[in-house]
C-alpha positions in Angstrom: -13.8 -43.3 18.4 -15.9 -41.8 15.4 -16.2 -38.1 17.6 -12.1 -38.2 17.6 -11.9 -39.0 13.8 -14.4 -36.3 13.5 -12.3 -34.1 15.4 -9.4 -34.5 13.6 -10.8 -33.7 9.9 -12.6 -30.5 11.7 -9.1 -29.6 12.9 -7.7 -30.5 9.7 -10.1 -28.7 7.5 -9.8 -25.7 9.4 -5.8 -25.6 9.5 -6.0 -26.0 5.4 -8.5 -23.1 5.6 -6.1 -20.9 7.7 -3.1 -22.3 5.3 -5.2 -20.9 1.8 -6.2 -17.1 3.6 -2.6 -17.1 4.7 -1.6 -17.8 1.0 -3.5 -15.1 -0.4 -2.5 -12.3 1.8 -1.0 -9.4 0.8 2.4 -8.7 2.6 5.2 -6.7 2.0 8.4 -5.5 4.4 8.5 -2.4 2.9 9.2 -0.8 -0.8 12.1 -1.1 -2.8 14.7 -1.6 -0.2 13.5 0.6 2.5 11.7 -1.4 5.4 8.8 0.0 6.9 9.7 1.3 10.6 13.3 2.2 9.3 13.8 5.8 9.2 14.4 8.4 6.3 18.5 8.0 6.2 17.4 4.4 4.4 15.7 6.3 1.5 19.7 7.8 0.3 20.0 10.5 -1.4 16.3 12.3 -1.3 14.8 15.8 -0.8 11.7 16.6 1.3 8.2 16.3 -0.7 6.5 17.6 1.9 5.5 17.8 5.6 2.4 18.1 7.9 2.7 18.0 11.7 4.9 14.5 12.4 4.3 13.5 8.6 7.2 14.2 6.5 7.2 13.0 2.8 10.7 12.6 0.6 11.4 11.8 -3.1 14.5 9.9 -4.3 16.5 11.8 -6.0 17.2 8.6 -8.3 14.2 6.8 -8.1 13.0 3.8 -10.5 9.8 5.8 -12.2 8.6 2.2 -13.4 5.9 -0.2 -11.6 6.0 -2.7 -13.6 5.7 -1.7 -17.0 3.1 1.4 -15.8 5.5 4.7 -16.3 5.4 6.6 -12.9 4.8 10.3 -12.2 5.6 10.3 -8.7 6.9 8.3 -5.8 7.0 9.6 -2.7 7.9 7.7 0.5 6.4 9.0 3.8 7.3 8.8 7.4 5.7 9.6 10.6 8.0 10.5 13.2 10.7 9.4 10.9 9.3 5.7 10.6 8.3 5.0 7.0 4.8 3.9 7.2 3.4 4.7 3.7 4.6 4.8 -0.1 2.5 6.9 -2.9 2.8 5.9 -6.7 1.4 8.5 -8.9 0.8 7.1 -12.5 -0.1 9.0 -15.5 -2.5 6.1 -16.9 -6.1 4.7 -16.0 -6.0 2.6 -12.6 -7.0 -0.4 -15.3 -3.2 -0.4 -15.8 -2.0 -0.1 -12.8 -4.5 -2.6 -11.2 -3.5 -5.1 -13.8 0.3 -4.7 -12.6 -1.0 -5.6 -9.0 -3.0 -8.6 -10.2 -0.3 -9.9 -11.8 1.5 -10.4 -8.6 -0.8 -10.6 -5.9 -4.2 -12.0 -7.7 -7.4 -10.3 -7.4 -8.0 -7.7 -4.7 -9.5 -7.8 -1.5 -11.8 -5.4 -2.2 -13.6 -3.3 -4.9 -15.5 0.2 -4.9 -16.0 1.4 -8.4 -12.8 1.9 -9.9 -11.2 1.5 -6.6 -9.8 -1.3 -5.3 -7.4 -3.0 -2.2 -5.1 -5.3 -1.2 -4.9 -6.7 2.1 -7.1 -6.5 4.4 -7.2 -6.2 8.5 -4.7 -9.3 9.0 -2.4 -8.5 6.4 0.8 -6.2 7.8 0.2 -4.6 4.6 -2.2 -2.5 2.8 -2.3 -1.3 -1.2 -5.3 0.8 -2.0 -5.9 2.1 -5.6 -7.3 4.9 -6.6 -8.6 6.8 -10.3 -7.7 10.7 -9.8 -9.9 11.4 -13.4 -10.4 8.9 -16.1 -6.6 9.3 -17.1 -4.5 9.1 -13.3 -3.6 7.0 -10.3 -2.7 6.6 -7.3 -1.7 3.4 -5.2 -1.1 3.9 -1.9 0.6 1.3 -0.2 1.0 1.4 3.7 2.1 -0.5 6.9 -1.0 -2.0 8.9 1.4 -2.2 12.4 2.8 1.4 11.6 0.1 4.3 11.8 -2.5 2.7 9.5 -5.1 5.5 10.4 -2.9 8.1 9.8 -2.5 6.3 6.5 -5.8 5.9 6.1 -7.1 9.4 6.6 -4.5 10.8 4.3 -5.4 8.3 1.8 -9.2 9.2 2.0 -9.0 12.9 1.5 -9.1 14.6 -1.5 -6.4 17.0 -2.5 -8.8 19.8 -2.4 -9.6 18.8 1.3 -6.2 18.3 2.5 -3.7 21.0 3.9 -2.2 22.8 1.2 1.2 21.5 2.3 0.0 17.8 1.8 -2.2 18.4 -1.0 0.9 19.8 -3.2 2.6 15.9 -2.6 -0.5 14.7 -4.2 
């Protein structure tokens, strides 16, 4: 009798454990209206950032340059093979701001590294990943872990002066 009442908190423990990660994750279907997996016709009316191989990036031609109260300098919304799987937020202000905006909604993130920081982690669906361009720019990269995350990933992790000139302009 006391191994089955021993069982049950262990199983109950370990649900409430489960329960509190699943609280905590960071999940989103997409960005401002446009889901990930849906394809560019859902951005409206938008012109063509950019594209490299199967990765084509668009900007809104009436976009909401605010995250938060952070003033934007760019958003661009990219797709692989017309499937959005990543958003890019340029802001002209230290990632402190920017990473305050985040907190603010999602709590702490996952990780740090220096100034950097991230949002979700390998069981999320999502993924945000900030980033200081100098001591006065940012750039949070927000992307679908089900939808080409390494193709995400290795476009996030190269500097502009490493990627394709064709990319690197978007950034």
């Amino acid at each position: 009798m006391k191994s089955l009442q021993r069982t049950a908190k262990l199983t109950a423990l370990f649900c409430l454990s489960v329960a509190a990660l699943s609280a905590n994750a960071f999940e989103l279907r997409g960005f401002r209206g446009v889901s990930w997996g849906e394809g560019a016709e859902a951005l409206g009316a938008s012109v063509v950032s950019n594209t490299e191989g199967d990765v084509t990036c668009y900007q809104r031609e009436r976009e909401n340059m605010m995250f938060g109260d952070t003033a934007l300098k760019a958003v661009r919304y990219c797709f692989h093979q017309d499937r959005l799987f990543m958003v890019m937020l340029d802001a002209p202000v230290a990632a402190k701001a920017v990473s305050a905006e985040l907190q603010r909604t999602y709590g702490r993130p996952d990780a740090r590294h220096g100034v950097a920081a991230s949002w979700g982690g390998k069981s999320s669906g999502t993924r945000a990943e900030l980033a200081a361009i100098g001591s006065t720019s940012t750039r949070l990269t927000i992307y679908s872990n089900k939808i080409e995350p390494t193709v995400a990933q290795r476009l996030q992790k190269l500097s502009p002066a490493e990627l394709p000139s064709s990319v690197a302009s978007m950034l």
